[in-house]
PAFI-55705 format. One line per 4 residues: number of its first residue (from 1); their letters; for each residue x, y, z of C-alpha. Coordinates in Angstrom, 3 decimals, always signed. Each point is the difference from the previous one (the first is absolute). Last residue first. Layout:
<nodes>
NUM	A	X/Y/Z  ...
</nodes>
This chain:
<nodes>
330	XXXX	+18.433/+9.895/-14.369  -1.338/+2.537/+2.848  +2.826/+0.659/+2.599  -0.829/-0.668/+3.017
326	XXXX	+1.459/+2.311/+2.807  +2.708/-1.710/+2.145  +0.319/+1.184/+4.089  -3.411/+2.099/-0.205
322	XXXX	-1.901/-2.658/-2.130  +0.872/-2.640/+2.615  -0.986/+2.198/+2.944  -2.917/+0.811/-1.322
318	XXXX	-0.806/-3.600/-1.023  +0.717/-0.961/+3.485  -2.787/+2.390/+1.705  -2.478/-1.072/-2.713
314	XXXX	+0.648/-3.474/+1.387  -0.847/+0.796/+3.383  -2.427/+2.335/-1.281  -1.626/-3.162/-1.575
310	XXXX	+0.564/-1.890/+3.097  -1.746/+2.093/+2.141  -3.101/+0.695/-2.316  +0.034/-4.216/-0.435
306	XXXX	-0.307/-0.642/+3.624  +0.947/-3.251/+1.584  +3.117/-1.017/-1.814  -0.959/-2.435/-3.046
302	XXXX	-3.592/-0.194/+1.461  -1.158/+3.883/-0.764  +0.358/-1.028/-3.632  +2.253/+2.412/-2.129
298	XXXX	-1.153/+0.546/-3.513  +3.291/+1.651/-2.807  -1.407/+1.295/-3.198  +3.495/+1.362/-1.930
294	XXXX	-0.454/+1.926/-2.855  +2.552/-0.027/-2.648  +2.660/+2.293/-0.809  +2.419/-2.946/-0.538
290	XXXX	+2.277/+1.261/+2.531  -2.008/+1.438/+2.764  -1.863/-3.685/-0.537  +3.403/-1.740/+0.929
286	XXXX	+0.185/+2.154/+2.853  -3.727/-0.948/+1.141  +0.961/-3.479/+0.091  +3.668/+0.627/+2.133
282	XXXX	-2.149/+2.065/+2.121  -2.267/-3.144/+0.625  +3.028/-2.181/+0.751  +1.159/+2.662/+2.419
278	XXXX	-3.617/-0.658/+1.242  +0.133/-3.837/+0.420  +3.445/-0.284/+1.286  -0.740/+2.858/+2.932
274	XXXX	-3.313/-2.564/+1.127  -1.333/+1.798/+3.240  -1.865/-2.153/+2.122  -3.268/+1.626/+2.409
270	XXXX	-0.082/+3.542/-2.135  -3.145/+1.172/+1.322  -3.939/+0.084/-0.187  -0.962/-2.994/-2.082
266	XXXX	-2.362/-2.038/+2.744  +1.545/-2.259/-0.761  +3.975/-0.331/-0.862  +0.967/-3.844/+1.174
262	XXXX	-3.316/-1.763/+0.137  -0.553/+1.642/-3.576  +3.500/-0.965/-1.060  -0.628/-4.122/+1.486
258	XXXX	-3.100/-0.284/-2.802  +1.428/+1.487/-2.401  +3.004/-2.335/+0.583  +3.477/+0.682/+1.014
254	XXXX	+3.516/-0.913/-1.910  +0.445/+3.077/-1.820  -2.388/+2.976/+1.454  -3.015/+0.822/-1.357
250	XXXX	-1.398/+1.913/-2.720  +2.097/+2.843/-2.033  -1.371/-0.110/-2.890  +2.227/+1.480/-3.156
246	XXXX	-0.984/+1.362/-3.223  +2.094/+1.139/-2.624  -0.977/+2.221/-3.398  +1.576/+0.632/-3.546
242	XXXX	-0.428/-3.741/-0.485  +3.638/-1.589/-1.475  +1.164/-2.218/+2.961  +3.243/-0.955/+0.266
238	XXXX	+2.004/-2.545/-2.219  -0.747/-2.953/+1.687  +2.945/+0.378/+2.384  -1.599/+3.299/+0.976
234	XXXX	-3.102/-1.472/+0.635  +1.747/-2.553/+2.515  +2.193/+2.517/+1.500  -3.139/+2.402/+0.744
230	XXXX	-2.096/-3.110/+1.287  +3.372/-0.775/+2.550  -0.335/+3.952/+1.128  -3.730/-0.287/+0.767
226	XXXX	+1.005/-2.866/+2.477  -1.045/-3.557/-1.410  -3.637/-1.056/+0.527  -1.523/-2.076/+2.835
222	XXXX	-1.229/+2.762/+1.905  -0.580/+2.781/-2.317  +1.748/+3.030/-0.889  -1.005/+0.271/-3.739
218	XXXX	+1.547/+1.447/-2.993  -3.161/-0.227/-2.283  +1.724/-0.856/-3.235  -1.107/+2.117/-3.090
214	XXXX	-2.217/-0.793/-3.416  +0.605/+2.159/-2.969  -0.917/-3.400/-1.951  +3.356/-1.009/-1.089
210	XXXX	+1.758/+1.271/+2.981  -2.296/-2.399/+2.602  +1.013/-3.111/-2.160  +3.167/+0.691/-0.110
206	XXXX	+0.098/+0.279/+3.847  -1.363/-3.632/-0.044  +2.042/-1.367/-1.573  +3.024/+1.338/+1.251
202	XXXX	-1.036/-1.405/+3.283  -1.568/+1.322/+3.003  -2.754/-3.183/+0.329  +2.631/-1.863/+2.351
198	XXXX	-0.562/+3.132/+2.201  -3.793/-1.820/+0.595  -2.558/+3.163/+1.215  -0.536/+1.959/-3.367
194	XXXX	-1.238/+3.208/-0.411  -0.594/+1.301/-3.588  -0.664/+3.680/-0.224  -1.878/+1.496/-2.824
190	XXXX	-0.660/+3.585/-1.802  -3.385/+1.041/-1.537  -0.542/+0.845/-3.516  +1.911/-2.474/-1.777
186	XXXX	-3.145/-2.968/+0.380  +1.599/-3.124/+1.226  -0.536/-3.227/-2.758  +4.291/+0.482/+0.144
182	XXXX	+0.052/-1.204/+3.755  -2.043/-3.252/-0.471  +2.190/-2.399/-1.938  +2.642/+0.290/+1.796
178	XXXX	-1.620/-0.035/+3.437  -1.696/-3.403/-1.249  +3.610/-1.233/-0.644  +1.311/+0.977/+2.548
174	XXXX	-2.507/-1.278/+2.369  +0.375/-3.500/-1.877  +3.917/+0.283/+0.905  -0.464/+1.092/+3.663
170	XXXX	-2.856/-2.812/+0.848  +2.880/-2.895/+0.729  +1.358/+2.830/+2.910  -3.197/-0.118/+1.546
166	XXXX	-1.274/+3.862/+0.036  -0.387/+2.834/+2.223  -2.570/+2.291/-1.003  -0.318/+2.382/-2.463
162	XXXX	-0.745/+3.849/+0.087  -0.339/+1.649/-3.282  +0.195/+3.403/+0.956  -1.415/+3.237/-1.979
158	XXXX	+2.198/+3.011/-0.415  -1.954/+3.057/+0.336  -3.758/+1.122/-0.206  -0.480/+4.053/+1.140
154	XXXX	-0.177/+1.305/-3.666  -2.462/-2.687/-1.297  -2.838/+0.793/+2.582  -1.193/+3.031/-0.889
150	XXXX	-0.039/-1.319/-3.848  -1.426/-3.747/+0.925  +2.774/-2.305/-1.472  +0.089/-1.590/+3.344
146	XXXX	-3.673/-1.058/+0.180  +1.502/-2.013/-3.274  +3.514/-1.678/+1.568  -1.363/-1.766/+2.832
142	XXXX	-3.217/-2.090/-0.914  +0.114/+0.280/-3.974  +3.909/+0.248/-0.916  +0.916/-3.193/+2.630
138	XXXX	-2.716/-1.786/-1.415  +1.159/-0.341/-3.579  +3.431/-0.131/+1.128  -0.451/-3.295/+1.996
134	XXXX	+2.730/-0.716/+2.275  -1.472/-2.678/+2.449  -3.710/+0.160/-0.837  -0.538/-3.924/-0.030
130	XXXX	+1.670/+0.209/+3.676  +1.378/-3.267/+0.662  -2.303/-1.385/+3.593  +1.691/-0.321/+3.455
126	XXXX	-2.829/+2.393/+1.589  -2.425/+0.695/-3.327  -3.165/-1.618/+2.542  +0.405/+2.790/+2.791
122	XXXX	+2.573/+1.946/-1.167  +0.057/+2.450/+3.563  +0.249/-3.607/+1.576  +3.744/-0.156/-0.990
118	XXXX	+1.507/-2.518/-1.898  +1.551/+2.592/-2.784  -1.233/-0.027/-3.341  +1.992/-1.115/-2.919
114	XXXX	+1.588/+2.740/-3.126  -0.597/+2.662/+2.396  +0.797/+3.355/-1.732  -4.096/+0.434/-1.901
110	XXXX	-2.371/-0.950/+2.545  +3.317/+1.426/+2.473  -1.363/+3.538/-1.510  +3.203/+1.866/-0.473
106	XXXX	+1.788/+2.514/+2.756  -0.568/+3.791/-1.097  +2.552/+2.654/+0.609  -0.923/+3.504/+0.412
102	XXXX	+0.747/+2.588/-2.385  +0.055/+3.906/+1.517  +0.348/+3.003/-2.765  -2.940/+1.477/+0.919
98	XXXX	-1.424/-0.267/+3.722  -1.510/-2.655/+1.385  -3.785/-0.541/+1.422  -2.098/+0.765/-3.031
94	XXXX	+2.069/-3.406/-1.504  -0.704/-2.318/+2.914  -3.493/+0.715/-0.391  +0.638/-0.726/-3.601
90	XXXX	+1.282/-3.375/+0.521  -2.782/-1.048/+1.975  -2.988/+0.906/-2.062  +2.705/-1.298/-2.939
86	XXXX	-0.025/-3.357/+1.937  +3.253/-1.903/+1.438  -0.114/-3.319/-0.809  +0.300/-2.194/+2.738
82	XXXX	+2.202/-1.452/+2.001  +3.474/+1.363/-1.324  -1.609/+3.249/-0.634  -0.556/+0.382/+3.856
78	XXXX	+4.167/+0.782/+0.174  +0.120/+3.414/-1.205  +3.134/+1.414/+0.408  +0.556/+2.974/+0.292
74	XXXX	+1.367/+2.961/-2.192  +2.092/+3.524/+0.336  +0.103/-0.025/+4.202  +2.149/+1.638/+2.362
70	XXXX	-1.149/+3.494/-0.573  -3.081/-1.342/+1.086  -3.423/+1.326/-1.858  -0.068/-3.184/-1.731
66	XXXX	-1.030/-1.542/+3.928  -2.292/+2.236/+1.282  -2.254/-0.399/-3.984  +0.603/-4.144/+0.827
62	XXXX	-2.111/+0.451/+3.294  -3.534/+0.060/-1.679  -0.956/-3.576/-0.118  +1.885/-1.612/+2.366
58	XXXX	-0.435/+3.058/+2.995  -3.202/+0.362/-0.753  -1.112/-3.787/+0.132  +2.157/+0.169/+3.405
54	XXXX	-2.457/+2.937/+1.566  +0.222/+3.633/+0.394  +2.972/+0.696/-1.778  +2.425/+2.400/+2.526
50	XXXX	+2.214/+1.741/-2.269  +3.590/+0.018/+0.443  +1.267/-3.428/-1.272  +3.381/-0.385/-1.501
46	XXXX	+1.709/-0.217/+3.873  -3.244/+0.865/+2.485  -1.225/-2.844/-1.594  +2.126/-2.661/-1.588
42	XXXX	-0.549/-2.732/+2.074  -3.903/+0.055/-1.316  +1.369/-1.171/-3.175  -1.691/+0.407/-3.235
38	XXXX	+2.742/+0.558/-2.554  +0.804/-2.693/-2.185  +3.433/-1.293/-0.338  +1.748/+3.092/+0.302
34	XXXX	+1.276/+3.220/-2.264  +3.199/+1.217/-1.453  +0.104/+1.153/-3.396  +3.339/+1.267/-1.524
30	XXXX	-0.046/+1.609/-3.389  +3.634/+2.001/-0.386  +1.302/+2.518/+1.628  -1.136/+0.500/+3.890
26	XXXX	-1.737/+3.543/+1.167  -2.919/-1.655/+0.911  +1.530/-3.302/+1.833  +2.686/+2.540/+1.704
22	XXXX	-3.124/+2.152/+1.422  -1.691/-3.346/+1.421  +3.870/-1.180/+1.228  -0.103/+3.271/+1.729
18	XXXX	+2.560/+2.084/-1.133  +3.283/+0.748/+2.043  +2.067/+0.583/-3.468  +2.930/-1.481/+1.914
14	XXXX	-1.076/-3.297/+1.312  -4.218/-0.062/-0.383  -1.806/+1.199/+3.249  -2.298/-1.754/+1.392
10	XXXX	-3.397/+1.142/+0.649  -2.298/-1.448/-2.218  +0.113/-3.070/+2.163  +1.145/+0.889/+3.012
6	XXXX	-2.994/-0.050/+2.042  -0.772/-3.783/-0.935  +3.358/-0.961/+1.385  -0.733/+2.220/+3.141
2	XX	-3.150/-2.087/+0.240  -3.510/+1.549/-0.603
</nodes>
């Protein structure tokens, strides 16, 4: 284990000298740190105690290691995006975390692509308009039903409606469908909408997300404005009205997916810290503080090379922050 990796529950917290695991515990409010999935080999010896005795092990019964972290409150699950995720597999997910812990659930691309990539994985749909793009009907029966499940329900937190990047003369017509989509949504389940154009972050669209209890995923992605400029532009609009936030913190601005994981693999230390990013992250998580509303907040191992490190990193800050001007709840 590296000295970085050493010190991660082990630093001490400005003048209260908690851990940033004991700080997260003891913390007002409903923050909930966790990563982009969790099933990272870097990670052991860090998160990961036990020895599993094989990879299929270590996928499929990890997650229980993980939710028992101080650090962690969700996760993101990112295999939802490619598939539907089964109740079988939903509720061995659920007998692995402990009450009171929501993870956060990327949407089935058959239902957040509105045309299919050309990529081989599509096989004949590659380049093709997705006939499925936004349909309600089949959003509620292949991800929203195993969900309703009663041991599964209590664990199942924002979902994320992921969409791609998008020629600029497609914006209006994506509004449009988007529009007329987001009120069909059942009320029992919360809803992120992640968009990857910042000409999309306009008043139009953030009335569109208040009028169906819909939020903005605040997301720290590579060709997306800083976390701070999405703040000013909801503000602008008005603000956002759902009594929850969500923020993904992905890559870095200005580098691809593909260049991060060349960058930070194999995910075992802090290889570029980004101080903008997480004092834009505290600023978030303030704002919740004063709402009173929980904040979900999923770090990817590929926006500084370990997600545990960063999210202590930016645990570490919030401390601080709270310590120098306590929130006071509107």
């Amino acid at each position: 284990m590296s000295s970085t990796s050493a010190n991660l529950t082990n630093q001490a917290g400005n003048s209260s000298e908690k851990t940033q695991t004991e700080f997260l515990r003891s913390c007002p409010g409903d923050i909930r740190f966790g990563s982009s999935s969790w099933t990272y080999p870097g990670w052991q010896g860090q998160i990961y105690q036990r020895n599993y005795r094989s990879d299929r092990d270590f996928r499929a019964n990890s997650l229980g290691e993980y939710a028992a972290h101080g650090l962690f409150r969700t996760v993101g699950i990112d295999s939802s995006f490619y598939a539907p995720m089964s109740s079988e597999t939903l509720q061995r997910y659920a007998e692995q975390v402990p009450s009171g812990f929501q993870w956060v659930s990327k949407v089935w691309e058959g239902i957040s692509v509105p045309e299919f990539p050309r990529h081989k994985r599509y096989g004949d749909k590659a380049g093709q308009k997705n006939p499925n793009f936004l349909d309600a009907e089949l959003f509620e029966q292949s991800v929203l039903t195993p969900c309703r499940q009663e041991d599964i329900r209590p664990f199942v937190g924002p979902f994320v409606f992921q969409f791609q990047m998008l020629p600029r003369a497609k914006h209006e017509e994506f509004l449009d469908t988007l529009e007329g989509f987001l009120p069909k949504l059942s009320k029992d389940f919360s809803y992120a909408v992640e968009v990857r154009n910042p000409e999309l972050l306009s008043s139009r669209y953030f009335d569109m997300l208040n009028k169906s209890g819909v939020t903005h995923c605040f997301n720290h992605w590579s060709y997306m404005p800083a976390l701070a400029d999405q703040m000013r532009s909801a503000a602008t609009a008005g603000g956002l009205e759902a009594p929850f936030f969500v923020s993904r913190i992905l890559t870095p601005l200005g580098v691809s997916y593909q260049d991060a994981v060349k960058k930070f693999s194999p995910y075992t230390e802090i290889k570029s810290a980004n101080t903008v990013m997480r004092r834009d992250v505290v600023r978030l998580i303030r704002r919740s503080l004063a709402r009173n509303v929980p904040a979900f907040v999923v770090v990817n191992n590929r926006s500084e090379g370990n997600a545990p490190m960063t999210i202590e990193a930016i645990a570490a800050l919030l401390q601080e922050s709270l310590e120098k001007k306590p929130v006071v709840a509107e």
